[in-house]
N, C-alpha and C positions, 0 to 999 in steps of 0.2 A: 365436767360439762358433757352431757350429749354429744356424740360424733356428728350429727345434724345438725344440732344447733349449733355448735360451734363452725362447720362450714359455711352454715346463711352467714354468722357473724365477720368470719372470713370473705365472702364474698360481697358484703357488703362495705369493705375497708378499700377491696381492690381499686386503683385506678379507673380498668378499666372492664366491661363490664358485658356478656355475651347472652341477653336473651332472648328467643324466640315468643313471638307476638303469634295465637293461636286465634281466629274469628272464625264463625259457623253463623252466617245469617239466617234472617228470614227465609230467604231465599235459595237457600236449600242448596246450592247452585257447587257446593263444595268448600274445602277444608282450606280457608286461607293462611297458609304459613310464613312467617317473615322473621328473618332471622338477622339482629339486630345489634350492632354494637354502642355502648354506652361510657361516655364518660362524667361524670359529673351530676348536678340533680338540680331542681325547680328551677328557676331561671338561668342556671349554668348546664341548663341540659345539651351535650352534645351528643348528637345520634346519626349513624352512619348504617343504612339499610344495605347490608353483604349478599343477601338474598332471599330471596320471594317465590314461593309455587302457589296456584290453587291447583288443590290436588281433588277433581271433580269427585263428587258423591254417586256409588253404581245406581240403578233404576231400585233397587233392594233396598237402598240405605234410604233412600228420600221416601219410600213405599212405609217402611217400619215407621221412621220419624211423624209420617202425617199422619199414622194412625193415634197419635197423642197430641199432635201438634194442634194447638188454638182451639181446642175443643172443651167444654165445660162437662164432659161425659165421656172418659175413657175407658180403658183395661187398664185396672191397678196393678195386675202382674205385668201386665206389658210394658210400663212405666218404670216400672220396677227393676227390669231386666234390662231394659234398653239405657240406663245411667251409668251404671259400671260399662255396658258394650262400649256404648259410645266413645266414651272414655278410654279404655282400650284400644278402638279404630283410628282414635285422634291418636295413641299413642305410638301403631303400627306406620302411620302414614308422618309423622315427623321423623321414624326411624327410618325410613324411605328414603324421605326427603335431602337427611343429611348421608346417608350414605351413599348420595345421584351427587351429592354437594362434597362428597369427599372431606368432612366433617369429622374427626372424631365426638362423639358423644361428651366424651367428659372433659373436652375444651369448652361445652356451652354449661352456662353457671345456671337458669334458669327458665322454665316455660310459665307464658302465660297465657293462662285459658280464658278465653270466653264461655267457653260451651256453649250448648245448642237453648238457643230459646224455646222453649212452648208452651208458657203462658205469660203474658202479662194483662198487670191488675191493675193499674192507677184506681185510687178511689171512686175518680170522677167519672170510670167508666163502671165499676162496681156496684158503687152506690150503696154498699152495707155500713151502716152506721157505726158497729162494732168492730170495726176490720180497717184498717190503716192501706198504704199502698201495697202493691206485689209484684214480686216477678216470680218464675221459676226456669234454671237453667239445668241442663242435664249433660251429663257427660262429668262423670267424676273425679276428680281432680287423683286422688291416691290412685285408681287405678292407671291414670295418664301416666304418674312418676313412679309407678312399679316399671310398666312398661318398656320406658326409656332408659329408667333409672336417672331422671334427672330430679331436681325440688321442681314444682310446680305449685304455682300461685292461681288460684283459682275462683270462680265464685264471686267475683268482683260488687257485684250489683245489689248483692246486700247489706252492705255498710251503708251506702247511699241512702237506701230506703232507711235501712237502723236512724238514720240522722235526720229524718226527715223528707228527703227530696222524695222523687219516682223512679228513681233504680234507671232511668236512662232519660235522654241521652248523656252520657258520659267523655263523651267527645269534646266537651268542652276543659277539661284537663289537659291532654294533651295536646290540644289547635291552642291552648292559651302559652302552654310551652314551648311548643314547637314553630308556629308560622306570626305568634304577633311582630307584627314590624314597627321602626318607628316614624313612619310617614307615608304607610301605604295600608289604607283601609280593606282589611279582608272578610271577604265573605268565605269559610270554610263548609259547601255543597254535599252535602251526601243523599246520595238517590238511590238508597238499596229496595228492600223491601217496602220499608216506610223511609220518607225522605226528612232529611234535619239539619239545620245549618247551626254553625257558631260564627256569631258576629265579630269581629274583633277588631278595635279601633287602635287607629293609629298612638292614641296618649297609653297604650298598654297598660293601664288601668284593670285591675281584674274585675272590679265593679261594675264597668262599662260594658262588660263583656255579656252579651246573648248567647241560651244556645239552648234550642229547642227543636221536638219536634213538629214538622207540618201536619203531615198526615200521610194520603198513600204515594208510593215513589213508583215500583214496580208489581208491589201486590197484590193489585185488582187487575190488573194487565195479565200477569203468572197464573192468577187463579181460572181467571178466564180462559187462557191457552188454554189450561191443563185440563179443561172440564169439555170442549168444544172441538179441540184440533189434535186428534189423535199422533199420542206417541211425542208431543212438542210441550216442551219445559215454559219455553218465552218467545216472545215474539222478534225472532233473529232480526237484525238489520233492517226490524219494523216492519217487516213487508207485507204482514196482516194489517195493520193498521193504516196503512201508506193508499191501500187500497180499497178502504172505507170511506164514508161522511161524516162530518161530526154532526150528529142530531142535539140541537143547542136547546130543547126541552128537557131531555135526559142531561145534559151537561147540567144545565141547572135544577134539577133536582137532586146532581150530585152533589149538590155544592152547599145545600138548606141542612146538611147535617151540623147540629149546633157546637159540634167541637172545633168547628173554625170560629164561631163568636167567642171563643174561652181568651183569657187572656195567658199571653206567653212570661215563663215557661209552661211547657205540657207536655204530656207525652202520649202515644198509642201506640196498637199493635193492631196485625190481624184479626185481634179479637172483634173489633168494629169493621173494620173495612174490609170486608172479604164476600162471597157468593151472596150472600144472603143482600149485601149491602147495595152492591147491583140490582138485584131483582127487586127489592123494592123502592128503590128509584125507578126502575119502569114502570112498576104496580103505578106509583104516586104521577107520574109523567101521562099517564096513560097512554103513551104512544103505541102506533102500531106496532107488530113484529118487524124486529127491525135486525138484520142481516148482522152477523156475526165480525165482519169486517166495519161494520159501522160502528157498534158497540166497539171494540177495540181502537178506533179511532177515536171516539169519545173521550172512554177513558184513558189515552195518551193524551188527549188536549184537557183533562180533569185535572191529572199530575203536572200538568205546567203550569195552570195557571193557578192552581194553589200554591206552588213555589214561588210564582212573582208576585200575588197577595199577599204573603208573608214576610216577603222581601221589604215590599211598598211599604207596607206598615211599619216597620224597621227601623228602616234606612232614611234617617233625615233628610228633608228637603235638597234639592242641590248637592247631597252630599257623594261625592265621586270614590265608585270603589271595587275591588276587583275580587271576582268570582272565580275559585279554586276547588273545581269538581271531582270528587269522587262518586266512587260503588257504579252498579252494576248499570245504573241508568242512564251513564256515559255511554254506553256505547248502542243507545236509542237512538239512531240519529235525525229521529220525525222529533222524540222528546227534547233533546237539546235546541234543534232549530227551533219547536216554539218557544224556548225559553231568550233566544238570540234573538229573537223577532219581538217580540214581547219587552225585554231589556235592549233595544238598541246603544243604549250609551253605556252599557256597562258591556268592562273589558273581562271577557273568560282566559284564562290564562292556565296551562296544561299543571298539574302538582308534580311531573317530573321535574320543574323549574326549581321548586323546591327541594327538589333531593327526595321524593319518595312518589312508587309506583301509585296512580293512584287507585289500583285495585286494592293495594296493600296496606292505604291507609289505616282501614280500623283493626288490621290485626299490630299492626304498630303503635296503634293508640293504647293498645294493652299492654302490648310491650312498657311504652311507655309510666302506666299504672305501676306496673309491679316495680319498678327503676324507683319510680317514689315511695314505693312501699319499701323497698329496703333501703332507699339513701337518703330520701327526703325529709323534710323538715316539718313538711306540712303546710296548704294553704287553704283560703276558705273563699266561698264562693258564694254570691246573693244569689238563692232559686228560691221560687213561691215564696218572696216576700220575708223569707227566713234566711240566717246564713246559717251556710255548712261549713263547721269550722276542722280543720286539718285533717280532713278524709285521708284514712291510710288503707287502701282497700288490699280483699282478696283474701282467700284462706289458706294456708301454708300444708301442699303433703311434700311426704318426703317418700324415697322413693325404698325404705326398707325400716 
């Protein structure tokens, strides 16, 4: 047998089980690393989060990425080049990371990648008749596990698609292993780039289970900063926003875009909601020039209240239940208060209650992918009307 294969085989017999959960969002924002121990698999999952860095991306690395990122017209060598880098940087900065963590390398059994997004396809936003859904991730997995020299599972998002769905959100995997309870209705919040919740009811049913996404979380907020307020990533502690108006013409032109009438599940990306999608909501609004602080307050009251429209639609009548936030839109906190004001009777309750950071959630949620992909059984999951039967995601390198 292969000295490779026969250690996956080995490592997947183990008790118990060390892999780091690897996420690079939309958001550019840096290299979330979560380093994760495992016992057990699908419903016997037990997971014990060791430790957690985002390891911030320099002004260089976020400059290279948007030069590919979300654009329908790029540089093919640039693309090119930047797959293997990436992949190497992510490899450089978990060798970092565990050596800050006093980690030997070859105590951890396996990495799992996200990689960097920079494009996605769903059909519906496509619209070519011969072409199914898409994503595309970069940052390549072999050169991650040369680097480290550990196996790395990579690549996750196209088996999904292979089987049908939209290649994200994927979060409903691990919110259906990790946080279903049997008497407390949770809503699992993620506010990154693009925001998405997983539903998950109290009877743990996996058919009952939602999980989709909204639309823009921090996006058009980022995109905005970055074009208008020099030298500034995001709108720190809101304070561009805090000190605007919301112009409720422009709100409601942001809102006539028809991928809110779609039925869930669905997914997006910046491919729709970015510069372009602002400007012409003002075109269509015809509102005067309206001050840069106004637009930013907008679109923070945009992102809230397409979260509680999603919600409302959801969430059965009367039905009482509690909201567990992640990503980067936590720590908005004009965005969370309209969401608190807006849902008064729903309880927000912090995901450290749970045992995981919640910056760290979705590189844990990878973590948790790969934990299936080697121990799992297999489950299947109703999206668009189809099931997906026993997804075992991720592509296997090996590090020689």
């Amino acid at each position: 047998m292969n000295k490779n294969i026969e250690q996956l085989y080995s490592i997947a017999q183990k008790e118990e089980r060390l892999i780091i959960g690897l996420m690079s969002g939309t958001s550019l924002d840096g290299l979330d690393i979560a380093l994760c121990k495992f016992s057990g698999a699908g419903k016997h999952t037990n997971l014990t989060l060791l430790q957690f860095e985002t390891v911030a991306y320099t002004a260089e690395f976020k400059t290279m990425v948007r030069e590919v990122f979300s654009k329908k017209l790029v540089d093919l060598e640039k693309l090119c080049l930047l797959n293997g880098w990436i992949g190497k940087q992510h490899g450089i900065m978990v060798n970092m990371c565990l050596e800050r963590w006093q980690i030997d390398r070859n105590k951890v059994d396996i990495i799992a990648s996200h990689g960097q997004t920079i494009y996605h396809a769903p059909k519906r936003l496509h619209q070519q008749a011969q072409f199914d859904n898409a994503t595309l991730q970069i940052g390549d997995g072999d050169h991650l596990a040369v680097e480290t020299g550990i196996i790395t599972l990579s690549d996750f998002r196209q088996k999904h698609i292979a089987a049908g769905g939209e290649g994200a959100p994927l979060a409903i995997y691990g919110d259906y292993l990790l946080f279903t309870h049997p008497t407390e209705i949770r809503v699992m919040l993620n506010i990154g780039g693009i925001a998405n919740f997983t539903y998950l009811p109290a009877n743990g049913h996996l058919e009952d289970v939602l999980c989709t996404d909204i639309g823009a979380g921090n996006t058009l907020m980022d995109a905005y900063i970055r074009k208008y307020f020099l030298n500034k990533y995001y709108d720190d502690d809101a304070i561009i926003a805090k000190q605007g108006q919301v112009n409720e013409t422009l709100l409601t032109k942001l809102k006539e875009e028809t991928f809110f009438a779609q039925a869930f599940p669905k997914s997006t990306g910046p491919e729709l909601f970015n510069l372009d999608y602002i400007e012409k909501a003002k075109v269509s609004a015809g509102v005067k020039p309206l001050s840069h602080y106004d637009v930013m307050a907008t679109l923070n009251q945009f992102s809230a209240d397409m979260i509680v429209d999603a919600l409302n639609h959801t969430i059965k009548p009367k039905e009482t239940y509690t909201i567990y936030a992640s990503g980067g839109g936590i720590h908005n906190p004009l965005l969370m208060a309209h969401l608190q004001t807006q849902l008064p009777t729903v309880q927000f309750r912090d995901l450290r209650d749970l045992g995981i950071h919640p910056d760290a959630k979705e590189a844990v949620l990878f973590a948790v992918l790969a934990n299936e992909t080697l121990c799992g059984n297999g489950f299947s999951s109703k999206e668009n009307q189809s099931t997906i039967q026993k997804l075992s995601m991720g592509k296997i390198s090996f590090p020689f």
